[in-house]
Steps between C-alpha positions, in 0.01 A plus 500: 500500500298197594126548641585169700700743757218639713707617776709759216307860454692516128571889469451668138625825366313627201700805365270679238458844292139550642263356735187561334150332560478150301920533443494201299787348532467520869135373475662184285752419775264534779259274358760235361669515824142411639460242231817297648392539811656795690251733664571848716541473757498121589846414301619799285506884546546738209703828575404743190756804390362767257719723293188693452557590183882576589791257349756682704350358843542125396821450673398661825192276539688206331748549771207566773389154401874314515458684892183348554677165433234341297557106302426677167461803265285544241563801280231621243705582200825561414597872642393252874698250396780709428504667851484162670824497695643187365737434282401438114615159486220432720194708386289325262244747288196403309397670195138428564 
């Protein structure tokens, strides 16, 4: 992704276990994604799926995000990153 393309509305899935206030992993990636540049709703929109608490809904809402069509997923941890409908030679995981 390049902030240089203003005319691009860059569409991100963020598959997580639980949205809950000051998440923060999803406060770190909103603000770095500020940091470089890309600001809601001017070049970037963020489409946020919570298992709430429930592993077995990750490939339902990883798949409602594949639907969606957006440029990227980002999956926080590695029961998300498992139910990402790709296959493994393409997911990469962090152990962060």
């Amino acid at each position: 992704m390049e902030v240089s393309d203003h005319t691009k509305v860059w569409r991100i899935g963020y598959l997580t276990r639980v949205i809950a206030n000051g998440n923060p992993r999803l406060v770190a990636l909103q603000q770095r994604l500020r940091e470089l540049g890309y600001v809601e709703p001017q070049n970037i929109a963020l489409d946020i799926r919570s298992a709430d608490g429930n592993p077995g809904r990750y490939p339902d809402l990883a798949a409602d995000l594949v639907r969606l069509k957006v440029d990227i997923i980002v999956a926080d941890g590695n029961a998300a990153i498992e139910a990402a409908p790709f296959p493994s030679s393409s997911r990469r995981s962090s152990t962060s």
